[in-house]
N, C-alpha and C positions, 0 to 999 in steps of 0.2 A: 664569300659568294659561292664558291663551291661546294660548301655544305648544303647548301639552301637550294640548293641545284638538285637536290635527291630525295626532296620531300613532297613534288608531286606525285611522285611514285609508291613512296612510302608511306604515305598521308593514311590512303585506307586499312592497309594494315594498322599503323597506331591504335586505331580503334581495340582491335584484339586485344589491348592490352589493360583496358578495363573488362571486357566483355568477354569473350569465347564464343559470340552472337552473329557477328556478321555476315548475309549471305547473299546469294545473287540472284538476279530473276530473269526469265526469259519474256519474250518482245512480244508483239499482236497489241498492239495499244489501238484505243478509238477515243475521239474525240468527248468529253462529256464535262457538265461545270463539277468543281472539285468543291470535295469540303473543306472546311477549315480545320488548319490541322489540330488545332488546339480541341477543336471539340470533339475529335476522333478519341484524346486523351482525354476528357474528363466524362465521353461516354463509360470508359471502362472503370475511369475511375468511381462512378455514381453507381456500380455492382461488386465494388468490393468494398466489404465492411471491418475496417481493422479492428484487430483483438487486441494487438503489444502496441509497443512503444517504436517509434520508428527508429530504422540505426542509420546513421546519414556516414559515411567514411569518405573525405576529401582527396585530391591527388593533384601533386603539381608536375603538370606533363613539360617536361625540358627536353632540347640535345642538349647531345653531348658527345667529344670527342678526345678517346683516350679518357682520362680523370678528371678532363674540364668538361664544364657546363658551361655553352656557348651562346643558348641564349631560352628563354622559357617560352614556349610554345601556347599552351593552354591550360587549362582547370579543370577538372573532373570533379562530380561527386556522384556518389551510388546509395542510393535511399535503398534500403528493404525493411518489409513493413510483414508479418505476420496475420491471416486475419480469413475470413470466407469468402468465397466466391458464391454471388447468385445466378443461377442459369436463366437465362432464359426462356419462359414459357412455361418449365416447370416451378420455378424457385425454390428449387433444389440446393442448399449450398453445403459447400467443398471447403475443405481445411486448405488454405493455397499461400503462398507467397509472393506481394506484391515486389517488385525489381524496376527502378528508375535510373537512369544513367543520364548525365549532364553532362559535353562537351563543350565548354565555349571557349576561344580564344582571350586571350589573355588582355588585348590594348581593346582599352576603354570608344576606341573606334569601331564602333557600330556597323558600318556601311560594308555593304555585301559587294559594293561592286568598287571598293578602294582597298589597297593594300594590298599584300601579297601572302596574307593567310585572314581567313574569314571563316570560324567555326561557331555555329549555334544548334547542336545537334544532341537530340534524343530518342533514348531506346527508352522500353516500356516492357513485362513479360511478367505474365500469371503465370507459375507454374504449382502443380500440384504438392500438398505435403504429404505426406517425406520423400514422394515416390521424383518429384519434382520433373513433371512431365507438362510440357506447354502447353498450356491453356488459350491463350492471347500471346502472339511476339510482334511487337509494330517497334519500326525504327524511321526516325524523323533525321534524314541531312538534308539542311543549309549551310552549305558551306561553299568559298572560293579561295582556289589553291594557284597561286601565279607567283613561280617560281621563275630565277635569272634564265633567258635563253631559252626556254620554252612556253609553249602558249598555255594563258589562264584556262581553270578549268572551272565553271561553274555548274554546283547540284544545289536542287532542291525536289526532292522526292520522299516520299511517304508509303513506307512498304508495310503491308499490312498482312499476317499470318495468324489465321482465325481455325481453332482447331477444335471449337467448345463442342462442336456436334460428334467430331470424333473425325470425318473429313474434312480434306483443310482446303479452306475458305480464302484464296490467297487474291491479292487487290496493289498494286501498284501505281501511284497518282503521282505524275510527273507535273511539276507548279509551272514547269518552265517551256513544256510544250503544250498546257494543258490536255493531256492524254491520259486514258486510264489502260493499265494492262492488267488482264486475267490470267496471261499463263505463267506457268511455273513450271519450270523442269527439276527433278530430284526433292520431290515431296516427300521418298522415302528416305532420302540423304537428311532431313532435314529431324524425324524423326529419331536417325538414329545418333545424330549428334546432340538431340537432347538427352537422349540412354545415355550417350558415353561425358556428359558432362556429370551428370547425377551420379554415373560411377568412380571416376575420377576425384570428384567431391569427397565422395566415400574415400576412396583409398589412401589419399591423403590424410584424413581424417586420419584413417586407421594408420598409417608407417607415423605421422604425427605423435600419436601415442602408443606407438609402440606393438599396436595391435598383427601388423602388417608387417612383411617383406619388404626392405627397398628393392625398387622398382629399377631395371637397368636395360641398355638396348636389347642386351641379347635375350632376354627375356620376353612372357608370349606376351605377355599389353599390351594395347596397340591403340592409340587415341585414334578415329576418325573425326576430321573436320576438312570445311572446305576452304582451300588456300587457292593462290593462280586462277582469277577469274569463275570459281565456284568452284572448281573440281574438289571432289573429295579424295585425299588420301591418307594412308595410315602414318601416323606421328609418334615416334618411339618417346620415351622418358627415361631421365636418368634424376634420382634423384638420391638425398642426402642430407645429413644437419646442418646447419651451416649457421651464419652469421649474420643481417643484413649490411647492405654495402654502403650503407648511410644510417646515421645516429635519429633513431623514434622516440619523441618526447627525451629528449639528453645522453641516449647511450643506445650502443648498437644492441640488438634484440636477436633472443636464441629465433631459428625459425627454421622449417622446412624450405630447405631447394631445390625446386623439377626444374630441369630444361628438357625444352619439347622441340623437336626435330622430325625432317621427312624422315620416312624410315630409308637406312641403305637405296639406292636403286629407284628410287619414286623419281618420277619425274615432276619436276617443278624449279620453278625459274627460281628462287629464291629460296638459301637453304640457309639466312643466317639466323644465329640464337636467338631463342625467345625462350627466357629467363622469369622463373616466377619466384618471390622467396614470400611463404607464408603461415600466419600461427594460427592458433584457435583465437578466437572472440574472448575466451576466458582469460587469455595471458596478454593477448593486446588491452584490455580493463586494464589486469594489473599495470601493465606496464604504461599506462595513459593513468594511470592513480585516479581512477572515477567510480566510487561507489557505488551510485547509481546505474553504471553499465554494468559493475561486475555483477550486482546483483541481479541484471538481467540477463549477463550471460551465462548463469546457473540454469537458465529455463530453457537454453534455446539448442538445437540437437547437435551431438559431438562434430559432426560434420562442416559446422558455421567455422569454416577456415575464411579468414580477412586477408587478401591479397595486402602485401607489404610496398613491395617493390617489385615492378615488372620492368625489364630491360628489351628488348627489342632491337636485334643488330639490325644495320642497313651496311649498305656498300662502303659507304663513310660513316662512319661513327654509330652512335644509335642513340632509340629514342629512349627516356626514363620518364617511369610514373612512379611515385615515389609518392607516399603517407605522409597527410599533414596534418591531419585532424579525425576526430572520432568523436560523437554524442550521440543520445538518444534523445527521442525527442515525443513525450507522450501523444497522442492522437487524440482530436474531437470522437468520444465515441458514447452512444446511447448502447444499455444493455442490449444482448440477443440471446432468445433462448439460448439451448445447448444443442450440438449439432446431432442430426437424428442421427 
């Protein structure tokens, strides 16, 4: 009971730990009828035209406490899809990469308003190739979180971050008060953590093979993102070879380990690890024995590092996402020119 006691809290962080996505939005809502959310996703979907094969990577989110795993939480899965983007008005399209995220709790119990965790949540995000800069980021929670001794907390909201024009287009649709909010505060916070993701990306990439420096506190790196109710602060890395902490496909797996932490002195309420161990896309094939993938991950750029395992301390225990599965999965697709 006392574990379960820490997961209201905890909840929204968890997210992080497929993502590096989450962020927050400021108030001034008015009344207006909402869309559906589903059609919010297949607008964007009906302007992106895949080129590859899509890579679908599974994840079984559990606590856990100490070495036991206590009880399994929810399911992840993360599509990314290679392929163009068409603009709007001009039909202009952009070499981009589509990025799908799936939360959903784990008991076949559906109901939003029973139980004491309720997740059916998704993220959505165009960003550009190679530079991987947001095009579209929209993030869909429904969920309810009613933990022992403290009161239920139920969301369902639809945040919408539209940047195609180059100013961002931000939309916040609350299901549950029917309200729409326009404002946004740290529009340039938001920008610059998609810079620091894409470089990040890279440098992993690069200490991965070799190319790079590991990366350590006292050194100048410095991740920005926002933690504690949106604030942005700087996030040191320490990183290293290592080994994962759980057997992938029969045996444990060579991989890179960052752990990302406030830097020294940051203020924030919450300064426990958050632990990533991960490989390239070339060596998760081999090590998943799928031809098919490996031959795909000959084509796709040194930087496509596959999160393994992500750990996430809490006050008691911490949460695990952790690697269950790996495929590609061809796309419906009619030829297109070549991009001008």
């Amino acid at each position: 009971m006392k574990t379960q006691k820490h997961l209201k809290y905890t909840w929204s962080r968890a997210h992080a730990c497929i993502g590096l996505f989450l962020l927050l939005a400021g108030a001034g809502a008015v009344a207006e009828p909402l869309p559906d959310e589903e059609a919010i996703f297949d607008a964007v979907r009906a302007r992106f035209i895949p080129d590859k094969p899509t890579i679908s990577v599974e994840y079984a989110v559990d606590y856990r406490l100490l070495f036991l795993k206590l009880f399994h939480i929810a399911n992840a899965r993360v599509d990314t899809t290679e392929g163009y983007w068409v603009y709007a008005g001009t039909q202009e399209k952009a070499a981009v990469c589509l990025v799908e995220m799936y939360l959903t709790s784990h008991t076949d119990e559906r109901d939003p308003e029973r139980g004491w965790i309720y997740l059916k949540n998704h993220i959505m995000t165009v960003m550009t190739m190679p530079d991987l800069d947001s095009i579209i980021f929209i993030k869909h929670l429904d969920e309810r979180i009613d933990p022992p001794f403290k009161s239920a907390k139920r969301t369902k909201t639809l945040h919408v971050y539209d940047l195609e024009s180059g100013m961002l287009n931000y939309r916040l649709y609350d299901y549950l008060s029917d309200t729409l909010s326009t404002n946004l505060t740290g529009s340039f916070d938001l920008a610059k953590q998609g810079a620091d993701i894409s470089n990040i990306l890279k440098i992993m990439s690069g200490i991965y093979y070799g190319k790079e420096e590991l990366i350590h506190p006292d050194t100048d790196f410095r991740l920005h993102m926002s933690v504690d109710d949106g604030v942005i602060i700087p996030l040191v890395l320490d990183t290293r070879p290592d080994t994962t902490p759980i057997k992938l496909f029969g045996s444990r797996m060579d991989a890179l380990r960052v752990k990302i932490e406030p830097e020294r002195g940051a203020q924030v309420r919450n300064r426990k690890e958050f632990i990533i161990w991960a490989a390239s896309l070339q060596d998760v094939a081999r090590q998943a024995d799928d031809l098919h993938l490996e031959q795909l991950a000959i084509k796709v750029p040194d930087w496509s590092m596959v999160p393994l395992v992500i750990d996430h301390g809490l006050s008691l225990g911490y949460i695990r996402c952790g690697l269950t599965g790996i495929h590609a999965t061809a796309p419906e697709m009619t030829p297109e020119p070549p991009l001008e």
